[in-house]
C-alpha positions in Angstrom: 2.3 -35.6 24.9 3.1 -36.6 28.3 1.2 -40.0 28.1 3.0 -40.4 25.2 6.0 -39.9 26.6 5.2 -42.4 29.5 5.0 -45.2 27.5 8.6 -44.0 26.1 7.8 -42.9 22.7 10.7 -41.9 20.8 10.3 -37.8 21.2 13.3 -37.8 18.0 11.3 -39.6 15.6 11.3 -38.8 12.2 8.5 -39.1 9.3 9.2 -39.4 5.8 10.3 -35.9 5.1 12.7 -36.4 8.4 11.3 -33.6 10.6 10.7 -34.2 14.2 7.5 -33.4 16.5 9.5 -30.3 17.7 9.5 -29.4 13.8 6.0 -29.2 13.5 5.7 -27.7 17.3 7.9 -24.8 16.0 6.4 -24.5 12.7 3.1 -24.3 14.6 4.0 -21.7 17.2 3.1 -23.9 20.1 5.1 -22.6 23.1 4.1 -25.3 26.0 4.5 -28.1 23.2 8.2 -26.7 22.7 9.0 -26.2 26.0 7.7 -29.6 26.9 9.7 -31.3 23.9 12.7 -29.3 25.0 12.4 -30.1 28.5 12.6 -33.7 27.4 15.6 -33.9 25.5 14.3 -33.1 22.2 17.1 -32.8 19.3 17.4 -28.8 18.2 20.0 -30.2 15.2 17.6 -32.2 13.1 17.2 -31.2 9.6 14.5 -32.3 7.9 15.0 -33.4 3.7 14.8 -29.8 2.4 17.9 -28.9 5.5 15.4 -27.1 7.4 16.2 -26.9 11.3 13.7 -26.0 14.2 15.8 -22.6 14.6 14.8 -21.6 10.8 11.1 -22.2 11.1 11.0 -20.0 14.6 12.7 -17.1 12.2 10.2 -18.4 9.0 7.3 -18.0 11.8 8.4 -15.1 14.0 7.8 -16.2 17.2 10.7 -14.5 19.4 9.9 -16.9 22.6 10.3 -20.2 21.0 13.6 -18.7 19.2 15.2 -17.9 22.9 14.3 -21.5 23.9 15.9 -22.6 21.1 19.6 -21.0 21.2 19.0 -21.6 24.7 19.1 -25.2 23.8 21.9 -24.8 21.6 20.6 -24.9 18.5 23.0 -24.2 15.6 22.7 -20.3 15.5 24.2 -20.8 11.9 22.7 -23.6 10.2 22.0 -23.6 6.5 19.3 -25.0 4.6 19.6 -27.1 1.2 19.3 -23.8 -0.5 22.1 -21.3 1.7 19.2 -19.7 4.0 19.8 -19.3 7.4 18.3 -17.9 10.0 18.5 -14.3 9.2 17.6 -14.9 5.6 14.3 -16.7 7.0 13.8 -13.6 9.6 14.1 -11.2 6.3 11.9 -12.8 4.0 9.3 -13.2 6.6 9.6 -9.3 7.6 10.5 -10.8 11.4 12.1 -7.9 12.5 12.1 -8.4 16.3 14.5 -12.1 15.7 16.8 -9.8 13.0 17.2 -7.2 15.4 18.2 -10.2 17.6 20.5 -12.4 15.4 22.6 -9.0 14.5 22.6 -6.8 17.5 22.1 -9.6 20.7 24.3 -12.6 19.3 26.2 -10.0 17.0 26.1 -12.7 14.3 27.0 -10.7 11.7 28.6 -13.6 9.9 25.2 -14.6 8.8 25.0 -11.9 6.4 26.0 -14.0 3.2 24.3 -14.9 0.0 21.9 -17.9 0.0 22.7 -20.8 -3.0 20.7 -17.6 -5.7 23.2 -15.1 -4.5 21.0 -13.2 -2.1 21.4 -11.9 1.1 18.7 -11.1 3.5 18.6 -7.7 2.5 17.5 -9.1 -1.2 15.2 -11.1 0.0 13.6 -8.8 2.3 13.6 -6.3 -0.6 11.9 -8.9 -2.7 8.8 -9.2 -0.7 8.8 -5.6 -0.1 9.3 -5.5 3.8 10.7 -1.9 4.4 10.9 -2.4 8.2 13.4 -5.2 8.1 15.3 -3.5 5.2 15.5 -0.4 7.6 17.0 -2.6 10.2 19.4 -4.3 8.2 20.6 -1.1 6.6 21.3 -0.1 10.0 24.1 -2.9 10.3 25.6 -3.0 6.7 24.8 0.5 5.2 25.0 -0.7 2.2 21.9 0.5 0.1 23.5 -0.1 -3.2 25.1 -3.6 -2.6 24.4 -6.1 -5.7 23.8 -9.5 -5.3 25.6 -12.1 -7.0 23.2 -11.9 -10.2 24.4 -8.4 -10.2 21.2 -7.4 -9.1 20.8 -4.2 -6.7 18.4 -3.7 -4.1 16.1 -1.3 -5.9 15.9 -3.1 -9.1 14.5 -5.7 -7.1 12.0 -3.5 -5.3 11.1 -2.0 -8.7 10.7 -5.4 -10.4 8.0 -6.5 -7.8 6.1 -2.9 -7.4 6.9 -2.5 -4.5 6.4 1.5 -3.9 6.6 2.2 -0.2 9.9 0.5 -0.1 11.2 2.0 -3.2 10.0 5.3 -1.8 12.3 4.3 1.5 15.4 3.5 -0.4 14.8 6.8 -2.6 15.2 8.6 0.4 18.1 6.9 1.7 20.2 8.6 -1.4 20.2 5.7 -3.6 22.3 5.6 -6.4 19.9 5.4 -9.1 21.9 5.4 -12.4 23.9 2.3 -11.0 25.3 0.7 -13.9 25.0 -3.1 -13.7 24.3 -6.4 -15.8 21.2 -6.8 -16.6 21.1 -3.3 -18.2 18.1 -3.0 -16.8 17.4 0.3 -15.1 14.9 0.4 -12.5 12.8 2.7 -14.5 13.4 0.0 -16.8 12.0 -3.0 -14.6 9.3 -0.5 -13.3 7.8 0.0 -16.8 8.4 -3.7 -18.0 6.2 -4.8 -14.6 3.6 -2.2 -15.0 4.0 -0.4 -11.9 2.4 3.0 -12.1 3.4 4.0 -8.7 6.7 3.0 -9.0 7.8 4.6 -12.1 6.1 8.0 -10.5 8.3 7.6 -7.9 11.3 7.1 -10.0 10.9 9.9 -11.9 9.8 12.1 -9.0 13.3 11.3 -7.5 14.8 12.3 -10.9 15.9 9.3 -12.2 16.9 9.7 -16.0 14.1 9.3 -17.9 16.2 8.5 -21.1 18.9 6.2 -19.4 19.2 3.2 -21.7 19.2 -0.3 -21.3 21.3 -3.3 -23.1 19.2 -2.7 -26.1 19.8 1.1 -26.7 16.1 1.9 -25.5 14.8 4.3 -23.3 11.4 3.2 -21.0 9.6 5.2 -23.7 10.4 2.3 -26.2 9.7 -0.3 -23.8 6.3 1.1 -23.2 6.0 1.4 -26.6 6.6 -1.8 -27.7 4.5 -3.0 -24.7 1.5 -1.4 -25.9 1.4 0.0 -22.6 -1.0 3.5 -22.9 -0.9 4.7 -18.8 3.1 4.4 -18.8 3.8 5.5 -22.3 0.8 8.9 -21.1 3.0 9.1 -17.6 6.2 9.3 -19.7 5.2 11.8 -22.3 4.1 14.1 -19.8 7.7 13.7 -18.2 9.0 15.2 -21.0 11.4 12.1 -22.7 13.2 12.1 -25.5 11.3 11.5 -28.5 14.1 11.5 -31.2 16.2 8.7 -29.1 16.3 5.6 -31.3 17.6 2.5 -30.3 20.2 -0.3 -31.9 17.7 -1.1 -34.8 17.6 3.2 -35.1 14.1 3.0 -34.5 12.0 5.3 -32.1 9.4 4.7 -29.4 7.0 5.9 -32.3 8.2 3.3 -35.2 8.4 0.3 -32.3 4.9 1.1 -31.6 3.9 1.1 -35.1 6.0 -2.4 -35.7 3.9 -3.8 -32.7 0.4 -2.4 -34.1 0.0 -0.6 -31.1 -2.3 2.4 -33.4 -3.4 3.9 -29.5 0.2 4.1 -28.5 1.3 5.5 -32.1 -1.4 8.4 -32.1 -0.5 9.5 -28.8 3.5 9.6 -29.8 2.7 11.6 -32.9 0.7 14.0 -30.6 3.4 14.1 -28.4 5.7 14.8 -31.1 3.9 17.7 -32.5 3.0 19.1 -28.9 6.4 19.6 -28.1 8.0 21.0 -31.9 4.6 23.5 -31.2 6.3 24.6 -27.9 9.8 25.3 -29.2 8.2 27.5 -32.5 6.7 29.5 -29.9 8.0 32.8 -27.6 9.0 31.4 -24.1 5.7 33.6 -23.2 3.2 31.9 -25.2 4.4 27.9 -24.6 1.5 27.1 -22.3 -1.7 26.0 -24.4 -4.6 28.4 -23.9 -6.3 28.2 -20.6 -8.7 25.6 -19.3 -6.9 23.0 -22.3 -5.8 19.9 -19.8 -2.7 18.4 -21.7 -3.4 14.8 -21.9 -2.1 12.5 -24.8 -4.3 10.1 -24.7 -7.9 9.2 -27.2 -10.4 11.8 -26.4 -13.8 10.9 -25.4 -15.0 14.3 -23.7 -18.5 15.7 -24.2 -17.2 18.9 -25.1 -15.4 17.7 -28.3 -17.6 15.0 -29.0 -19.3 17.4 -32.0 -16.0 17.9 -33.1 -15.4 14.5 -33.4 -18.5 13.3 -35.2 -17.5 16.4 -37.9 -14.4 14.6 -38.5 -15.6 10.8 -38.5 -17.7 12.0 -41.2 -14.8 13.7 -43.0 -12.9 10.6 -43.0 -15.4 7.9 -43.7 -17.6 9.8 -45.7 -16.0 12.5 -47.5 -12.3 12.2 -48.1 -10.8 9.6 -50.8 -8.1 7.5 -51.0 -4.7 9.6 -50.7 -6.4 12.8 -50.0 -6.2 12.5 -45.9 -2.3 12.4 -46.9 -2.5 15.8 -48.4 -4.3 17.2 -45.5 -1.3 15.6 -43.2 1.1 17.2 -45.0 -0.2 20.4 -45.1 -0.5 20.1 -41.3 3.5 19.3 -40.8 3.1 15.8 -40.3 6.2 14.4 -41.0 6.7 11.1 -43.3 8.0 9.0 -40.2 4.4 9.6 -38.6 2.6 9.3 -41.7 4.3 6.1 -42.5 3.8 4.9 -38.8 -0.8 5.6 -39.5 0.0 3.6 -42.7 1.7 0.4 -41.0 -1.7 -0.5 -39.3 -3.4 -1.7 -42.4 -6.9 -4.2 -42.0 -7.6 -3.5 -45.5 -8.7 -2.0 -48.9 -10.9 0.9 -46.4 -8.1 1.5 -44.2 -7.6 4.6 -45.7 -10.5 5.6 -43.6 -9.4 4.7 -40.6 -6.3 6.2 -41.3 -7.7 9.5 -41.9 -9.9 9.7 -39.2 -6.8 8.9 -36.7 -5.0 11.8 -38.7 -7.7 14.4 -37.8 -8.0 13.5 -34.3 -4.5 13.9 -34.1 -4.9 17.3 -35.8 -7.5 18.1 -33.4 -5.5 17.8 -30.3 -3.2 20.0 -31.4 -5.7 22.7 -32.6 -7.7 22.5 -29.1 -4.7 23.8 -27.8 -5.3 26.8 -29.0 -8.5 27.0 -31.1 -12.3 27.9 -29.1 -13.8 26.9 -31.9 -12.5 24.5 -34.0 -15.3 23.2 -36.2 -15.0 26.8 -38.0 -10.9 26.9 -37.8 -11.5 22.9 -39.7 -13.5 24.8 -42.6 -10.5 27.5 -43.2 -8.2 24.8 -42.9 -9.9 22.3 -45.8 -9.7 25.9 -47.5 -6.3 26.9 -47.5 -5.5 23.1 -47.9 -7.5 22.9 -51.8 -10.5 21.3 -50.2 -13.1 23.7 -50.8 -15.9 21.1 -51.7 -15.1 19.7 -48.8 -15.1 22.8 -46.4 -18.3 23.3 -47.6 -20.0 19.7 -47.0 -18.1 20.4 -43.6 -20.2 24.1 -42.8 -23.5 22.3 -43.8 -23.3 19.3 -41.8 -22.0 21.7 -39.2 -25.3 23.5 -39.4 -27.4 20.2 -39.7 -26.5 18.9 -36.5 -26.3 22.1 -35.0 -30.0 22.7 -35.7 -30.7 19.0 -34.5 -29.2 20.2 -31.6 -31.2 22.9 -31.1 -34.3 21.0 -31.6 -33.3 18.5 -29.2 -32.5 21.2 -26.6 -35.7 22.9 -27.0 -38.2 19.7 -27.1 
């Protein structure tokens, strides 16, 4: 650079997108090339076609050093870019905490804390990318945790929108208000379940935030997950303990959303759900815990200690019970017509009675392991009691076919 300078090269010269060598130098990081450009009378005021100046790279690129030089050589401690961003936004978004602990505690320019051309201010866009430190140290200037931006937008809906759980965590336990009411309606248990963060929406509810708050649309996260098809936040819900009679503007529960959306997973594990918890309140306050070693979980079993279970009920359904008759058994379990109806709406054809069926007795089953050791024999007084004693017996004597398969297997 110095020969260049020798033969008097203009050190201000622009390409096509207007930045200067000192842009690029600062962009860069190179200390000696901005104290040389610096030392020679290069302009700190240039922006280039997007309004970027030298002192918004140094806070984009964090160095400290070349940010002194620069308000040393008084650049414009509050220039704004084409889009509202000044320095401090660009120190936020880029988690620069050392040049935001600068900007707002050395040259007490608190004046920089104003919405870009989107409405945010730095702490949004810190928030946005998830950078807890420099959200700490502006919440230590403005303590303002529940501030909105100009889209109405708070803080923690934006951390929750992104997944961002460590800093939802930090803003939990900076006493958030968590039931802020706001446009979008969108709570953040809301934007957690519509993003598919797990984490998030455990931390949510571990802070206590209303599991049944609703959104514009008169739905609770349970419908949302619903309609989303969504089986690891509609499991993480049900286990909370939601609401499942809460129906929204179309009067529809999380169970006949699923169903509309052909979610059959999501469907069977509401109807559990719904019969788990009616099975609690019939019982004494003493007895509501299933029995022991049962692990509540509302989702399709594929354990090897109910797989003989389940191949006794495949063949029930698909090669015993006829058309209408898996109804009968539904009924006489306390199925109600809403989760009968809700089987029913995923129809692939003239066999889906079958299918049905078979989703009916698993269903069954996961209430019944609840309480039941032995529910092959508890199945054959059922089909009994029910007017199925054909059936029960077809039932005992597979039963005792693969049993002695079993056996054979075991001992060979």
């Amino acid at each position: 650079m110095e020969k260049l300078f020798e033969k008097k090269v203009n050190i201000n010269a622009v390409n096509n997108m207007n930045r200067t060598a000192l842009h690029f130098a600062v962009g860069a990081n190179h200390l000696s090339a901005v104290d040389f450009l610096l030392n020679h009378k290069a302009r700190v005021d240039i922006a280039d076609k997007h309004g970027l100046t030298v002192i918004h790279l140094a806070a984009w690129t964090g160095s400290f050093e070349i940010m002194l030089m620069l308000v040393r050589a008084g650049a414009d401690q509050r220039a704004k870019n084409q889009d509202g961003m000044n320095a401090l936004h660009f120190a936020a978004q880029s988690n620069n905490v050392h040049i935001v602990e600068y900007l707002i505690q050395d040259l007490h320019l608190k004046d920089l804390n104003q919405p870009d051309e989107e409405g945010n201010t730095a702490l949004h866009l810190a928030a946005m990318h998830g950078h807890s430190p420099a959200v700490q140290v502006l919440l230590t200037q403005w303590q303002e945790v529940n501030e909105t931006n100009e889209l109405n937008v708070s803080v923690l809906q934006t951390a929750t929108r992104n997944g961002h759980t460590s800093l939802v965590n930090f803003l939990l336990s900076e006493n958030i208000d968590l039931h802020q009411r706001m446009e979008p309606k969108e709570s953040p248990l809301h934007l957690a379940v519509i993003n598919n963060h797990v984490t998030v929406v455990n931390s949510l509810l571990s802070a206590q935030h209303d599991i049944d708050i609703l959104n514009q649309r008169q739905q609770t996260p349970l419908h949302v997950a619903a309609d989303l098809g969504n089986v690891e936040l509609v499991e993480t819900l049900l286990k909370a303990g939601c609401d499942l009679k809460v129906v929204d503007k179309q009067g529809k529960t999380a169970l006949a959303v699923a169903s509309r959306s052909n979610h059959s997973l999501v469907v069977d594990m509401l109807i559990k759900a719904e019969r788990y918890y009616a099975w609690r309140e019939e019982q004494p306050e003493s007895i509501r815990e299933p029995r022991a070693g049962f692990t509540l979980t509302f989702k399709q079993d594929h354990s090897l200690e109910t797989r003989h279970i389940r191949t006794l009920l495949w063949n029930l359904a698909y090669r015993q019970l006829k058309t209408n008759e898996w109804q009968r058994l539904a009924h006489f379990w306390n199925f109600t017509d809403d989760q009968i109806r809700a089987i029913e709406e995923q129809w692939s054809g003239n066999e889906s009675f079958r299918e049905h069926g078979h989703r009916a007795l698993l269903i069954w089953l996961h209430g019944v392991l609840m309480t039941q050791l032995d529910p092959a024999k508890h199945l054959y007084e059922e089909l009994v009691r029910a007017g199925f004693p054909e059936l029960a017996e077809k039932i005992r004597q597979f039963k005792s076919k693969t049993d002695s398969s079993s056996k054979k297997c075991t001992v060979s």
